[in-house]
LOLUMRO-157334 format. One record per residue: z, x, y of N, C-alpha, C in turn; chain. Coordinates in steps of 0.1 Angstrom, whole numbers. Atoms other than C-alpha are relative to their C-alpha. Example, Ala and Ser with C-alpha at 12.3 -4.5 7.8 and 13.67 -1.06 7.14 Angstrom:
PT;0;9;-12;78;123;-45;0;9;12;A
PT;0;-9;-11;71;137;-11;8;-8;11;A
END
This chain:
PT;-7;-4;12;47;334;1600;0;-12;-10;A
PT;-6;7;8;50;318;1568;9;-12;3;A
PT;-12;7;0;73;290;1566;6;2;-13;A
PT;-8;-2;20;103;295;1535;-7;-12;-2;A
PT;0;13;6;103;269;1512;14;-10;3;A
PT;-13;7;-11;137;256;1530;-9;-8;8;A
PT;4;6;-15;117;250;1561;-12;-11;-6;A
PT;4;7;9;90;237;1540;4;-15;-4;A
PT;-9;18;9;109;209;1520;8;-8;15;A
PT;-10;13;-10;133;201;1552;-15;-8;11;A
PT;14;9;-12;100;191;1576;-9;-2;-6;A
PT;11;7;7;81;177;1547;9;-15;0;A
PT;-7;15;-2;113;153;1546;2;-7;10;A
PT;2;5;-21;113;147;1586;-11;-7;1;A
PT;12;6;-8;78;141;1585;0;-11;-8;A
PT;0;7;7;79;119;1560;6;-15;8;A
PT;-11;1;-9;108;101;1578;-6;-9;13;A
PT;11;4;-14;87;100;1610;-13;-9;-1;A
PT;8;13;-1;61;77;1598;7;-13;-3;A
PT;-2;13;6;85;48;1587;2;-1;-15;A
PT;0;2;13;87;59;1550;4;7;-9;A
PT;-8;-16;10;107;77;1528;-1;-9;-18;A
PT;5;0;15;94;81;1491;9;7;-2;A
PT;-7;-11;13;115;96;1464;-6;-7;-17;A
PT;7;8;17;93;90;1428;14;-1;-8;A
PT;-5;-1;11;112;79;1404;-4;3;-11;A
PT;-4;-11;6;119;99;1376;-12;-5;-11;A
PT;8;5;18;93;90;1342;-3;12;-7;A
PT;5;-13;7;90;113;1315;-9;-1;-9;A
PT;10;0;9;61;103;1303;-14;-1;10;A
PT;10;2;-6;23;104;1315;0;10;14;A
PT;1;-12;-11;23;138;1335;-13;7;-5;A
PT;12;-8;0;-4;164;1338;4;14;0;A
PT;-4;-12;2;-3;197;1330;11;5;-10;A
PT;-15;2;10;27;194;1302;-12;7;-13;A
PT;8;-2;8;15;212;1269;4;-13;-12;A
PT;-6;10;8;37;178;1254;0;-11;10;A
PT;4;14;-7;30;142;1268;18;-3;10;A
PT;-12;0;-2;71;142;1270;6;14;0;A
PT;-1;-12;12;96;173;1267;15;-10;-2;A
PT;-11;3;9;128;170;1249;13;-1;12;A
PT;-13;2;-5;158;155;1268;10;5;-11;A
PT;-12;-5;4;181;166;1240;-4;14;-4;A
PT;0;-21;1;169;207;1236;-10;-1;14;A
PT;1;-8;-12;166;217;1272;-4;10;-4;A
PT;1;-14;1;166;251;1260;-13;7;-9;A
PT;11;-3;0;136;248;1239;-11;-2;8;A
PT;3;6;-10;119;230;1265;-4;12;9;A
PT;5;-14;-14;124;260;1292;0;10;-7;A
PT;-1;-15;0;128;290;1272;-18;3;-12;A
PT;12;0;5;95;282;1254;-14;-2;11;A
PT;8;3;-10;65;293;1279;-11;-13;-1;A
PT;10;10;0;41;267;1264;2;-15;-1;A
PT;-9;16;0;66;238;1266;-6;-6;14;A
PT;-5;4;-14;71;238;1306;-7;12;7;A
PT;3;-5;-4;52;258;1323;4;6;14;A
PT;-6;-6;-17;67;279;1356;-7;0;11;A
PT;9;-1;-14;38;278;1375;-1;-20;7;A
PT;-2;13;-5;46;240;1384;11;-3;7;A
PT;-12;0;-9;78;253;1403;-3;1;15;A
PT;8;-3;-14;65;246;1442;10;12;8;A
PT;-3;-10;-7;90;271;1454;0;15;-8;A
PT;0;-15;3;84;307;1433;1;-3;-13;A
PT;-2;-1;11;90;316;1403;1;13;-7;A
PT;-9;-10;0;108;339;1382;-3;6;-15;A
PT;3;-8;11;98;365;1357;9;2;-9;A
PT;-10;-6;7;112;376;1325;3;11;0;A
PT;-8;-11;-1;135;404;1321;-14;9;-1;A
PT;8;-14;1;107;426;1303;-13;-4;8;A
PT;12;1;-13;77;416;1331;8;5;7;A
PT;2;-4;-15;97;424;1360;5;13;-3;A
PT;-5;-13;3;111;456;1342;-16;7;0;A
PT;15;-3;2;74;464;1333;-6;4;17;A
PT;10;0;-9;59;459;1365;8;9;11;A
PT;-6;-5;-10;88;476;1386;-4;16;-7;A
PT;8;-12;4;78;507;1360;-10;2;9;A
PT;11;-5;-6;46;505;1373;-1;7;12;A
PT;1;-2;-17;52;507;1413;11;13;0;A
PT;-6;-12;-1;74;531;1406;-9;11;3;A
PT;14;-13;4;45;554;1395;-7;-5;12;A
PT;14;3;-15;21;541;1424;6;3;9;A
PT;-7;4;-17;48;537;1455;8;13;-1;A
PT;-9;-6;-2;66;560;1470;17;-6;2;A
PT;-13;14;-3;106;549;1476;-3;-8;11;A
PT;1;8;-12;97;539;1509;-6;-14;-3;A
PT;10;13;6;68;520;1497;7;-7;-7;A
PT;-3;7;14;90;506;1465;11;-9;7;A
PT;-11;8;-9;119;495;1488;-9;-10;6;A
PT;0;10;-9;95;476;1512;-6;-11;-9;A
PT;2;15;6;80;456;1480;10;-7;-4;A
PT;-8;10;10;112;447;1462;6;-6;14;A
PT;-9;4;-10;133;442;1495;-9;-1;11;A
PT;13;3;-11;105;429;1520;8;-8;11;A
PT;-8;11;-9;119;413;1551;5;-11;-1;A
PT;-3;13;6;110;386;1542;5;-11;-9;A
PT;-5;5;10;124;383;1511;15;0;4;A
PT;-12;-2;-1;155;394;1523;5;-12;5;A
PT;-7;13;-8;158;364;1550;4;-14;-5;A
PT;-5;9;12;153;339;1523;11;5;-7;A
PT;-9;1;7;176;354;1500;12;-1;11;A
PT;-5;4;-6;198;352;1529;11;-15;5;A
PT;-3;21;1;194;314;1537;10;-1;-6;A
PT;-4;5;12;200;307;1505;13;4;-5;A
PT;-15;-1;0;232;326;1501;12;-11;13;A
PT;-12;8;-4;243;310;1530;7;-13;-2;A
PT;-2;16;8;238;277;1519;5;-2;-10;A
PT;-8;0;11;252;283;1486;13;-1;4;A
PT;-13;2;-3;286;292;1503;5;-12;5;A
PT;-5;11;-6;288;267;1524;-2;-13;-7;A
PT;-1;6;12;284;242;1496;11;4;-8;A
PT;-10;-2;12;307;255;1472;12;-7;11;A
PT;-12;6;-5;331;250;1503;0;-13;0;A
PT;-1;15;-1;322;214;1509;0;-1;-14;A
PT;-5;2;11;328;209;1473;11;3;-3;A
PT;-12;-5;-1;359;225;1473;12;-12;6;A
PT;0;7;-10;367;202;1503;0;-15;-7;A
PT;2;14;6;356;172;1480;10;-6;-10;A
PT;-7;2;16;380;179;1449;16;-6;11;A
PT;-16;7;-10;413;162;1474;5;-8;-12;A
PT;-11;7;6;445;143;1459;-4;6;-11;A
PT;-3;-3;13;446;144;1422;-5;14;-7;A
PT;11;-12;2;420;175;1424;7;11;0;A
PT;-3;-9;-8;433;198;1446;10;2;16;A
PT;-10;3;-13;463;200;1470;-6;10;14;A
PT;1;-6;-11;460;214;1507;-1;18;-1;A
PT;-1;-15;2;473;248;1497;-9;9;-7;A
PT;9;-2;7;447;249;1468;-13;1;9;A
PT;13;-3;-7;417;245;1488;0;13;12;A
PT;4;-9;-7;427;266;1514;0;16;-2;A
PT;2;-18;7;434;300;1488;-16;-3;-7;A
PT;16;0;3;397;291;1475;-8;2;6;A
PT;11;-7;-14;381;288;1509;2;14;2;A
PT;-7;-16;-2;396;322;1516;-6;9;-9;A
PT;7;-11;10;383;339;1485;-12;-1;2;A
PT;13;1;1;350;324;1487;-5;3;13;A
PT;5;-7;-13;346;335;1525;-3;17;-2;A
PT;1;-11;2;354;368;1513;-13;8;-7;A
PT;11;-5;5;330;372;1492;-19;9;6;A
PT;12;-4;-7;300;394;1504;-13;2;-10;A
PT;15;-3;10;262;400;1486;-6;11;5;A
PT;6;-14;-2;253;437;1489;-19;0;-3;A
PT;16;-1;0;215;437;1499;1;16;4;A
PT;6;-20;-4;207;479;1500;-9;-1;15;A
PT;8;-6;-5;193;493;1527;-8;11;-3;A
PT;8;-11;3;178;523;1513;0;-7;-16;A
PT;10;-5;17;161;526;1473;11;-3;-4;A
PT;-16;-4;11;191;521;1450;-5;5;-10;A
PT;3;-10;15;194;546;1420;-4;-10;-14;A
PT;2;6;15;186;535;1387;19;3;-1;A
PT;8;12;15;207;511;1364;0;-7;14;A
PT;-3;7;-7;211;495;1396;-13;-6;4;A
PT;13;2;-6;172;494;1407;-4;-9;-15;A
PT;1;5;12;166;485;1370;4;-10;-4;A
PT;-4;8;5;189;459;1367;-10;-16;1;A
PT;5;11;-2;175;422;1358;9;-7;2;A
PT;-9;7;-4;201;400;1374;9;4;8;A
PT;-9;-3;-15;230;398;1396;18;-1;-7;A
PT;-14;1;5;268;405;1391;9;1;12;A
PT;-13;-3;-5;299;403;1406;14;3;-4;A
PT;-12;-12;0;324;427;1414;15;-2;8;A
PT;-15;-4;-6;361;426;1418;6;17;0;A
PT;-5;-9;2;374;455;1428;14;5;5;A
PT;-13;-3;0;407;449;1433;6;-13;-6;A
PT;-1;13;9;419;421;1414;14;-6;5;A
PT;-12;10;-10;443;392;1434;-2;4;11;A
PT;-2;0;-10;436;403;1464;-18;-7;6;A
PT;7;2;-12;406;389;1487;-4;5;5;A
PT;2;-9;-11;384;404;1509;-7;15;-6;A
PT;6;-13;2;373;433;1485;-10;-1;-12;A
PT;9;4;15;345;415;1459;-14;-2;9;A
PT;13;3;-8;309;415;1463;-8;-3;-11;A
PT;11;1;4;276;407;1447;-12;9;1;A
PT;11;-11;3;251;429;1433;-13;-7;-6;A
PT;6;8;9;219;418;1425;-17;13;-4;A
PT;9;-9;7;195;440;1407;-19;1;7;A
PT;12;0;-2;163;453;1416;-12;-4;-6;A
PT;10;8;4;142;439;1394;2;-16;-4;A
PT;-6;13;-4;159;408;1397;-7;-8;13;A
PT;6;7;-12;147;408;1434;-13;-4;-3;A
PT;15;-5;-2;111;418;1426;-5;-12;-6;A
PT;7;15;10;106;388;1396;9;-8;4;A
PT;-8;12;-3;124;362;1412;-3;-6;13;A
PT;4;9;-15;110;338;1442;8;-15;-3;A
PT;-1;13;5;123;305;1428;11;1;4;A
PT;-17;7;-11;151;288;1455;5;-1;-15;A
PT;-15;9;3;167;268;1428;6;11;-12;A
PT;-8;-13;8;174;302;1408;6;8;7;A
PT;-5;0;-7;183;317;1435;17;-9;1;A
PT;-10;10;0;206;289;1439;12;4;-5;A
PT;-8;-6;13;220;291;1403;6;13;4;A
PT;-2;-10;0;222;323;1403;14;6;8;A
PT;-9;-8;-9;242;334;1435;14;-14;2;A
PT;-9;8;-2;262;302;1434;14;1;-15;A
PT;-9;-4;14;274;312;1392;6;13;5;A
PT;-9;-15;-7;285;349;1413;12;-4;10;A
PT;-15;2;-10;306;333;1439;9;-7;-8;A
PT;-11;5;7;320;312;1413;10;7;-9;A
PT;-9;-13;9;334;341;1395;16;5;10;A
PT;-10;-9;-8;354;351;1427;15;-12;2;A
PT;-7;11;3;373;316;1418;3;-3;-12;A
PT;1;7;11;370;311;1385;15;4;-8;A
PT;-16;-4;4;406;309;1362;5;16;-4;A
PT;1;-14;6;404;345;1348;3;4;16;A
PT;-4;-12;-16;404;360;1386;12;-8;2;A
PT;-16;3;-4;432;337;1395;12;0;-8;A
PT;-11;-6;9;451;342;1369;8;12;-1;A
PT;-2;-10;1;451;375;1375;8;5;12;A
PT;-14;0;-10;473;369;1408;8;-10;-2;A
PT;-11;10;3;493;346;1393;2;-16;4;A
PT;-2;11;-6;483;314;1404;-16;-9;-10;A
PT;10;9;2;458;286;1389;4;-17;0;A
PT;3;10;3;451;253;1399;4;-9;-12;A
PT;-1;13;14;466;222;1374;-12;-2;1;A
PT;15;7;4;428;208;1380;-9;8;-4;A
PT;10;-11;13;412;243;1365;10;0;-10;A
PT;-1;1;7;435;240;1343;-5;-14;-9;A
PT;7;14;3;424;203;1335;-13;3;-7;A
PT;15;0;1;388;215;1337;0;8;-16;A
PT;1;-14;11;395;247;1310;4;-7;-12;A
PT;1;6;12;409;223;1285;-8;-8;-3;A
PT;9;9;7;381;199;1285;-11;9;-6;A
PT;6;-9;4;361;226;1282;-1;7;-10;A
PT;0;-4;16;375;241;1252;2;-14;-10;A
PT;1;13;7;382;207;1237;-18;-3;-4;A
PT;7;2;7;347;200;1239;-12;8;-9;A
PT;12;-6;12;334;230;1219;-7;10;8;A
PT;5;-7;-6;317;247;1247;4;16;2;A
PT;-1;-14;2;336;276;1248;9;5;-13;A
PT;-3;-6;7;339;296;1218;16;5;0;A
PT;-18;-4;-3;377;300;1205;1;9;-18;A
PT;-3;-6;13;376;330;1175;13;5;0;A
PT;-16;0;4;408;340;1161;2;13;3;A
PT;-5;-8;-6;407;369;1175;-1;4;16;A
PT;1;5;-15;402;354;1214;12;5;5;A
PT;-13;-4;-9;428;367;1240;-7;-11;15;A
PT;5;9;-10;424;342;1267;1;16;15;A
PT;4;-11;-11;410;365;1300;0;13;-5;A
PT;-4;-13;-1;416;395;1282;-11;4;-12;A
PT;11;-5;7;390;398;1253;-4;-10;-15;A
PT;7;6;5;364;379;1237;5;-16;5;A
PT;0;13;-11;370;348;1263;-15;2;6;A
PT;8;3;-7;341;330;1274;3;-6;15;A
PT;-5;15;-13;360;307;1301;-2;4;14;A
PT;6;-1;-19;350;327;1334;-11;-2;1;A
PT;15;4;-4;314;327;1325;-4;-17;1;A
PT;-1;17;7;320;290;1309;-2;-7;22;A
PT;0;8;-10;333;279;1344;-8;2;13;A
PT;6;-1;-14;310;296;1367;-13;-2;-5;A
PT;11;5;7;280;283;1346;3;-15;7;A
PT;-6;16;-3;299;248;1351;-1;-3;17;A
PT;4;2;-17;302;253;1393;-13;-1;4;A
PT;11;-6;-3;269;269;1393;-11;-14;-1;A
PT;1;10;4;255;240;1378;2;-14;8;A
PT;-6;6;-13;275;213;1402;-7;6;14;A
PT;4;-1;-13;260;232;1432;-18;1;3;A
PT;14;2;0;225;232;1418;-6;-14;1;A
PT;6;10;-1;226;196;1413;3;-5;16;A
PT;2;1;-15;234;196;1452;-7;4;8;A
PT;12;-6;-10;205;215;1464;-11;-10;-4;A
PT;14;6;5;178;194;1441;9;-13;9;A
PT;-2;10;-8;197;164;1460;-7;0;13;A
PT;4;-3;-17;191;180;1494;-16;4;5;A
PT;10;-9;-1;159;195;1483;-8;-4;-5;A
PT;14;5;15;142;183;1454;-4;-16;-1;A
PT;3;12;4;141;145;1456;-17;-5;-1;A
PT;15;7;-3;103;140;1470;-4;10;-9;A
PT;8;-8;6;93;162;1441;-6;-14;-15;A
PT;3;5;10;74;146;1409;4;4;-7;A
PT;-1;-5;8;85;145;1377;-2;19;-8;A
PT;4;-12;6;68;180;1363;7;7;9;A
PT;-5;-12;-11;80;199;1398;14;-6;-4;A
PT;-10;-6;-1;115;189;1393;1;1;-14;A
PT;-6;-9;15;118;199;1352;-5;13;3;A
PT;-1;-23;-7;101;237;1369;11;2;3;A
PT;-10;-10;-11;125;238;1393;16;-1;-6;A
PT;-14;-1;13;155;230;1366;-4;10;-7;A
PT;1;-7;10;138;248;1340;5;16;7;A
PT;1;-15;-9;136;282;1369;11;1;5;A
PT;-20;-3;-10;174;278;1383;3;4;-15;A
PT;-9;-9;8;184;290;1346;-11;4;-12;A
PT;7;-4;12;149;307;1331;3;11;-2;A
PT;-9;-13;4;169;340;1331;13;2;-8;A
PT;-6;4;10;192;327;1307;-4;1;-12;A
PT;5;3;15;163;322;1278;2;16;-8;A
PT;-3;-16;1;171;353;1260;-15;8;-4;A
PT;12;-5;5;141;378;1255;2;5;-18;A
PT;3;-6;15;125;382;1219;12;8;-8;A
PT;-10;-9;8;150;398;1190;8;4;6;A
PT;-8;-2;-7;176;402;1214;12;-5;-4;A
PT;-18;2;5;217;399;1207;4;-4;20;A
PT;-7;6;-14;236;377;1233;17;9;-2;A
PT;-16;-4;-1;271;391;1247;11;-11;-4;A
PT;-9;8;5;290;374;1226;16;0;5;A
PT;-10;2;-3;323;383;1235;4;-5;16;A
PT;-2;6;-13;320;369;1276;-5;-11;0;A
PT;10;10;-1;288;348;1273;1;-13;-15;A
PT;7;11;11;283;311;1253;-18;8;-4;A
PT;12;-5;-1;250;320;1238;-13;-12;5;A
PT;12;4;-11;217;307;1259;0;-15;-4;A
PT;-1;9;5;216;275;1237;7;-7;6;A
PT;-12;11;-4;248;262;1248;-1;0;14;A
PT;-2;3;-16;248;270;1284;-11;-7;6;A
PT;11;9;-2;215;256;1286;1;-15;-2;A
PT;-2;17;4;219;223;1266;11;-4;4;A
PT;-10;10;-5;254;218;1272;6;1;14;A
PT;-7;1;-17;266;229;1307;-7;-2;12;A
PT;6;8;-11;235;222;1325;-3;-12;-7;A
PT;4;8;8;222;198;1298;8;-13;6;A
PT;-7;11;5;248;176;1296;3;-9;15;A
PT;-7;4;-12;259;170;1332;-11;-14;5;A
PT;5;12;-3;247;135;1344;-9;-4;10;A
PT;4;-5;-11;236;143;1377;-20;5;-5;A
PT;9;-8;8;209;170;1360;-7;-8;-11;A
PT;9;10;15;197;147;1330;-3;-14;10;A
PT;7;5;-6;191;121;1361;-9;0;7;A
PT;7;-3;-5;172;139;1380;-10;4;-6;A
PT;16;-2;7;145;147;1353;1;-8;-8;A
PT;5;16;10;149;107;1341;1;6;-15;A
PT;-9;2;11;167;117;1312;12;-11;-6;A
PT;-14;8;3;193;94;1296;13;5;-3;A
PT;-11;-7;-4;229;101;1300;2;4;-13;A
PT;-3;-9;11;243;124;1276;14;-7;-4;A
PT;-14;6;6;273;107;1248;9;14;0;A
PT;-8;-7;2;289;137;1253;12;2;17;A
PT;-6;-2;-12;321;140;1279;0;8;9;A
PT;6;-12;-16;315;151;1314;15;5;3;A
PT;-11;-5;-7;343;177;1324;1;0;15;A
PT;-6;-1;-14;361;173;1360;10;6;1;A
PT;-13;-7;-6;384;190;1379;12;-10;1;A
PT;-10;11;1;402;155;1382;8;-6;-8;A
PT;-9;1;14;424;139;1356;-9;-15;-1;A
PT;7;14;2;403;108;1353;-11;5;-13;A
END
């Protein structure tokens, strides 16, 4: 069998290890191959990835992830060729499943040890342990049978409360053409780590009566610094608020730069700006398209400033730190 790309990266770092020698290149963003630019742009990320001839995707060693109208396109196609049986076993292949699996699991179990990390001034005892709790709850609905159309059709993944304050009854949906154009771990990552962060983020807890002083800490740097949109006719959680997607951009983000830690170091320069560019190249918006304004920052911002900006992320593709202030959950 195949090996994932998990197993891959962890026993390329063993073996490595096992001779007496552990390489990690440092970062240079200059003098690569394959770049259609000698450098790309540490301050527009978002041209950078959402422009194919900037950064190219095929330099992401673990997959890679189509645009909305490719994987709509091509899921058309198999439609017409496959039968459901057949169409089910391309988009939802064993194999794909057991990866997307992993990879959830590891996501959770991350967000907890971060959770776990925010102590004293962060997060009291009681706090962590109504978050662990939600975020155990949380489940990722993989189909067993064909799902109907918008659901086969969908490009991306959501999450569902469906009972709001309570635990235990939210899940994750992730679209069928979502599964079919999408191989790339660290979007994956992204991806399912920005869904669990929803089943935490101030908007759900607010909505049982309880939030964190240190999300509230985080929500005002946040709007202080610009990131989320505040029009005058904003209802905080109730309409034309960005601040749940804001903060589970912002988690999502924090747990990505924990996997390229765990995952990405022995990569070169070009493979880790792929494997950033592909953790949020479903974000670039397609051609003449209108962003959801009233939930979403538009692609720009969440790109340049909430992965952009973060210190962690602009170190690991040997970027220079960003003069703009890094939000924490902390009061520091």
């Amino acid at each position: 069998m195949t090996p994932s790309p998990f197993e891959r990266l962890w026993h390329t770092r063993w073996a490595v290890l096992g001779f007496g020698l552990l390489l990690y290149p440092v970062p240079t963003p200059t003098g690569w191959r394959g770049l259609a630019s000698s450098s790309p742009d540490c301050q527009d990320l978002f041209t950078t990835f959402c422009q194919d001839s900037a950064l190219p995707s095929s330099t992401d060693p673990t997959g890679a992830v189509w645009s909305e109208n490719e994987a709509f396109d091509r899921l058309q196609t198999l439609r017409r060729q496959l039968s459901p049986q057949q169409l089910m076993a391309r988009i939802y292949s064993h194999d794909r499943v057991i990866e997307i699996r992993k990879t959830e699991q590891w996501v959770r179990q991350e967000i907890l040890r971060w959770i776990e990390r925010q102590m004293g001034s962060s997060l009291n005892l009681r706090d962590r342990k109504e978050l662990r709790q939600r975020i155990l709850a949380v489940r990722l609905e993989i189909p067993s049978s064909l799902p109907q159309p918008p659901v086969l059709l969908e490009h991306g993944a959501f999450y569902e409360s469906h009972k709001q304050g309570k635990p235990g009854l939210s899940q994750i949906r992730l679209g069928g053409a979502y599964v079919l154009g999408t191989t790339s771990q660290s979007n994956w990552v992204f991806t399912l780590a920005h869904e669990f962060a929803h089943s935490i983020d101030p908007c759900e807890l607010r909505a049982s009566g309880w939030t964190p002083p240190a999300f509230e800490r985080l929500n005002g740097c946040l709007l202080e610094s610009g990131v989320i949109q505040t029009p005058n006719d904003r209802h905080e959680c109730v309409t034309r608020d960005q601040l749940s997607e804001v903060f589970a951009d912002w988690l999502a983000t924090e747990i990505l730069v924990a996997w390229l830690d765990q995952y990405g170091r022995e990569y070169p320069t070009p493979q880790r700006w792929a494997l950033v560019r592909n953790s949020v190249r479903d974000l670039c918006p397609p051609p003449n398209s209108d962003y959801d304004s009233e939930w979403h920052p538009e692609s720009r911002t969440r790109i340049n400033r909430i992965l952009g900006e973060n210190p962690k992320v602009r170190n690991y593709l040997g970027c220079p730190r960003s003069d703009q202030k890094t939000c924490r959950t902390d009061d520091q």
